[in-house]
MIKE-800131 format. One record per residue (C-alpha): residue number from 1; chain; x, y, z. Coordinates in nm, 2 decimals. Example, Ala and Ser with C-alpha at 12.3 -4.5 7.8 and 13.67 -1.06 7.14 Angstrom:
BEGIN
PT, 1, A, 1.23, -0.45, 0.78
PT, 2, A, 1.37, -0.11, 0.71
This chain:
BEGIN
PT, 1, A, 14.68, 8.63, 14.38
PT, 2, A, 14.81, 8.52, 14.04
PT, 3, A, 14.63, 8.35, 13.80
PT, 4, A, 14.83, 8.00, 13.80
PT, 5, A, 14.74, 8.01, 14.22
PT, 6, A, 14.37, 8.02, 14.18
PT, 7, A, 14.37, 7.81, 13.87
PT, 8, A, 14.54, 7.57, 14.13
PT, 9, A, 14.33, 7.62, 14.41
PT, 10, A, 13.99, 7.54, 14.18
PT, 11, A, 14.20, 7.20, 14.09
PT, 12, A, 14.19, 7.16, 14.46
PT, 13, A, 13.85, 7.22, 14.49
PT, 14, A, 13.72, 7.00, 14.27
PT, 15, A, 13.95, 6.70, 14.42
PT, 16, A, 13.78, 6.72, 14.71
PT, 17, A, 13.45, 6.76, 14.56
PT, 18, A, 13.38, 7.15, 14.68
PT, 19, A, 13.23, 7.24, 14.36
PT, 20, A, 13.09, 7.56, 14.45
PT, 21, A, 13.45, 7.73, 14.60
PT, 22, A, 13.55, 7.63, 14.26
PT, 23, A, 13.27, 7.80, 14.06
PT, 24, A, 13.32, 8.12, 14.30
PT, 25, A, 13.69, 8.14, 14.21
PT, 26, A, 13.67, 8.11, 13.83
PT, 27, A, 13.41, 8.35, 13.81
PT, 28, A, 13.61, 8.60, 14.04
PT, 29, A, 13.89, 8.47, 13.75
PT, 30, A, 13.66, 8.58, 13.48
PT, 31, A, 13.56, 8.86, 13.61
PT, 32, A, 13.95, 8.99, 13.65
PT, 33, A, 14.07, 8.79, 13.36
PT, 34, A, 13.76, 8.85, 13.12
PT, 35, A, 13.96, 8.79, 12.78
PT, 36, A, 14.16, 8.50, 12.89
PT, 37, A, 14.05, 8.21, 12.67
PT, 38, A, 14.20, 7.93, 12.90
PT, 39, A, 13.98, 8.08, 13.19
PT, 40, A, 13.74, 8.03, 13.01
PT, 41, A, 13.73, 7.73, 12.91
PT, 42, A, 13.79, 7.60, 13.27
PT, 43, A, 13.48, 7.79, 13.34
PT, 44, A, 13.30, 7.63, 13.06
PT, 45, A, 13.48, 7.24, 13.15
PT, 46, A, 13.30, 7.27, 13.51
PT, 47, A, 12.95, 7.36, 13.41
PT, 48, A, 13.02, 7.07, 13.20
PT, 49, A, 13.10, 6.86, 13.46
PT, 50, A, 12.80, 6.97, 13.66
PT, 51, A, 12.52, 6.95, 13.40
PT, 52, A, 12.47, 7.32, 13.34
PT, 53, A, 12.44, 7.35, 12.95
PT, 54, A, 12.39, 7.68, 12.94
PT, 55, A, 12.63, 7.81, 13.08
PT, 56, A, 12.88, 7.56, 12.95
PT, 57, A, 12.78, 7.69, 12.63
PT, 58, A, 12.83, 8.01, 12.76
PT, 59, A, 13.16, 8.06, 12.84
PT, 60, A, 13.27, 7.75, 12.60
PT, 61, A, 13.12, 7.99, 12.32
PT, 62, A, 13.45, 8.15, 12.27
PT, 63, A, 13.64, 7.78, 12.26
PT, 64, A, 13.72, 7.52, 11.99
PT, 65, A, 13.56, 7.18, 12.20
PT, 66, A, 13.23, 7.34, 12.27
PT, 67, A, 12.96, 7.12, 12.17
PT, 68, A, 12.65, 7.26, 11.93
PT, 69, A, 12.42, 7.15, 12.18
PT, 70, A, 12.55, 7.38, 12.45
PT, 71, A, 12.60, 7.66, 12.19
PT, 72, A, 12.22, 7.63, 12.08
PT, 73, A, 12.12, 7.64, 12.49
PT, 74, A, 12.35, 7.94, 12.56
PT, 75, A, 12.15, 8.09, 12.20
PT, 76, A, 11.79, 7.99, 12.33
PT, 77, A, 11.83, 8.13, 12.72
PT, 78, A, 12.04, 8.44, 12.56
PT, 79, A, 11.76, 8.51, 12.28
PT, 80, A, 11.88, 8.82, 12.10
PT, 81, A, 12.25, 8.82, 11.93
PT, 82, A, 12.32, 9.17, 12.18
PT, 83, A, 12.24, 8.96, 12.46
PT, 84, A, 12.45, 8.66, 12.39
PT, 85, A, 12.73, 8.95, 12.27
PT, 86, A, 12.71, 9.10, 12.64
PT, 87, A, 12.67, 8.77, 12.81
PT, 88, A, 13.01, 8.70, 12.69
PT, 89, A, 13.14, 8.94, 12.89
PT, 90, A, 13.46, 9.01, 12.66
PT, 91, A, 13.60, 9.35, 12.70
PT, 92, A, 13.80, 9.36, 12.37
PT, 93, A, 13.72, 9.19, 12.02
PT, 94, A, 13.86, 8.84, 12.05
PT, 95, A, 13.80, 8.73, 11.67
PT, 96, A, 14.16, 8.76, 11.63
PT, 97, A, 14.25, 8.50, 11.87
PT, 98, A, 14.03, 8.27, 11.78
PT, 99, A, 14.06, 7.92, 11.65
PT, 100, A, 13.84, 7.85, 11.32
PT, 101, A, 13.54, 7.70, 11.45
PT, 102, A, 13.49, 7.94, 11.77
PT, 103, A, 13.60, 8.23, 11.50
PT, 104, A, 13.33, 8.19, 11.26
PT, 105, A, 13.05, 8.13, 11.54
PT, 106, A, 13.14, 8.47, 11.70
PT, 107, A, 13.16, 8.62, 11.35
PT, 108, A, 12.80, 8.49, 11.30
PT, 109, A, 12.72, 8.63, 11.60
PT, 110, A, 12.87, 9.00, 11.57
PT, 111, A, 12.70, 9.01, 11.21
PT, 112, A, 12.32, 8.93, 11.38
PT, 113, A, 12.43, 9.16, 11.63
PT, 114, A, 12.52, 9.43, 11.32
PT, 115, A, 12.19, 9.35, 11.22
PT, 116, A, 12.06, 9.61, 11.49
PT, 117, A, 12.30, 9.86, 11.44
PT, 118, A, 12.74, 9.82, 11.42
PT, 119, A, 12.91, 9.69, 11.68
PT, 120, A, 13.12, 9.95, 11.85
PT, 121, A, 13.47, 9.79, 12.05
PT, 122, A, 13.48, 10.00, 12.38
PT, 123, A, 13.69, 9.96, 12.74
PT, 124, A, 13.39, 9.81, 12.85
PT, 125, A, 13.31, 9.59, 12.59
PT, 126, A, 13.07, 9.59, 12.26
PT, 127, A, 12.83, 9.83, 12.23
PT, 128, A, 12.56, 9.97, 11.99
PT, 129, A, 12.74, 10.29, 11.76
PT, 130, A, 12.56, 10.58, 11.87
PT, 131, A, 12.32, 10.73, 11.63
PT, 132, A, 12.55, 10.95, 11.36
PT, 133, A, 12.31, 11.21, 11.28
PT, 134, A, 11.97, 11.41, 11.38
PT, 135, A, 11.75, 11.11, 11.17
PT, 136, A, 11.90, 10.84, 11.35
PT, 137, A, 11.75, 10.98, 11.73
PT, 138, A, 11.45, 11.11, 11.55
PT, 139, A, 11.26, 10.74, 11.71
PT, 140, A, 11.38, 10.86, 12.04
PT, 141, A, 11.27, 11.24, 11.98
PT, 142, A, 10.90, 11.12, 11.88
PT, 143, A, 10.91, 10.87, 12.15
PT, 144, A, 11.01, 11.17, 12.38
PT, 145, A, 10.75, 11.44, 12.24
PT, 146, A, 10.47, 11.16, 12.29
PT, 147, A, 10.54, 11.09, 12.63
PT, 148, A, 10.52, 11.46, 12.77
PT, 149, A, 10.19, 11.52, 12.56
PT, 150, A, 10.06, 11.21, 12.76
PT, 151, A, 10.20, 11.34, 13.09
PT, 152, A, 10.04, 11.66, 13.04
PT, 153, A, 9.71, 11.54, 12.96
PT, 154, A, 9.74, 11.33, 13.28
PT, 155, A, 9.77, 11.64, 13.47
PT, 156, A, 9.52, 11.81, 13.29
PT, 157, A, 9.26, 11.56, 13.39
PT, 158, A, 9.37, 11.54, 13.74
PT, 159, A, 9.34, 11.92, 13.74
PT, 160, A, 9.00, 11.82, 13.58
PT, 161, A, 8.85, 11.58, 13.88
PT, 162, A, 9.02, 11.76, 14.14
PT, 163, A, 8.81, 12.08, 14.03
PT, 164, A, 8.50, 11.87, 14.01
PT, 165, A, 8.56, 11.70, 14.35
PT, 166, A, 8.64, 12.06, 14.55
């Protein structure tokens, strides 16, 4: 079904006051549609409507009208910039499309995302840059050699008891 059908269908919804159909149908919108700034905005509009702040600030976080108050609940329930970043759900870097308020908010938030490593634009959407070299995964090849030396000794003192048990 095109885009333009559902968008009407959600307009019929809500005229007869089935609110859920409506939320079902832009998120199965989103979902198929994830970069579409108008579907998102609808999206954001009726969580307006129906009190959700969150995730009016959500999917409003990408839009020009979106008030600070939602933005600052979407930031507080989504408490680190890679989970807001991912919450967004944007498959492709939008900055470009952007109108100057919503542009410099997701600017702020890709830098305190960058903060934690750079921001990598993949098919699936942003993503930590993988480590470049043997000293970047050294954290993970310490973390690694620590737990097997505490697995071993596990099994060395289950050896231990059983030997003392039988």
């Amino acid at each position: 079904m095109a885009k333009e059908q559902v968008l009407a269908k959600v307009a019929a919804d809500l005229e007869r006051g089935h609110v859920h159909p409506a939320m079902q149908r832009l998120a199965s919108l989103t979902a198929a549609y994830p970069d579409d700034l108008q579907v998102r905005a609808r999206r954001a509009a009726l969580y307006r409507q129906v009190g959700n702040v969150i995730e009016a600030g959500r999917w409003g976080f990408l839009g020009e009208d979106t008030d600070a108050r939602e933005v600052a609940a979407f930031e507080r329930a989504y408490g680190n910039a890679w989970r807001r970043l991912r919450a967004l759900r944007v498959t492709a870097d939008p900055s470009a499309r952007l109108g100057p308020v919503a542009g410099a908010r997701f600017a702020r938030l890709l830098e305190q995302a960058g903060r934690y490593g750079p921001v990598t634009w993949t098919d699936d959407g942003p993503r930590p840059e993988e480590p470049s070299s043997w000293q970047d995964g050294l954290g993970c090849l310490v973390a690694a050699v620590i737990g097997v030396v505490l697995v071993a000794l596990c099994v060395v003192g289950l050896v231990t008891v059983l030997r003392w048990v039988f």
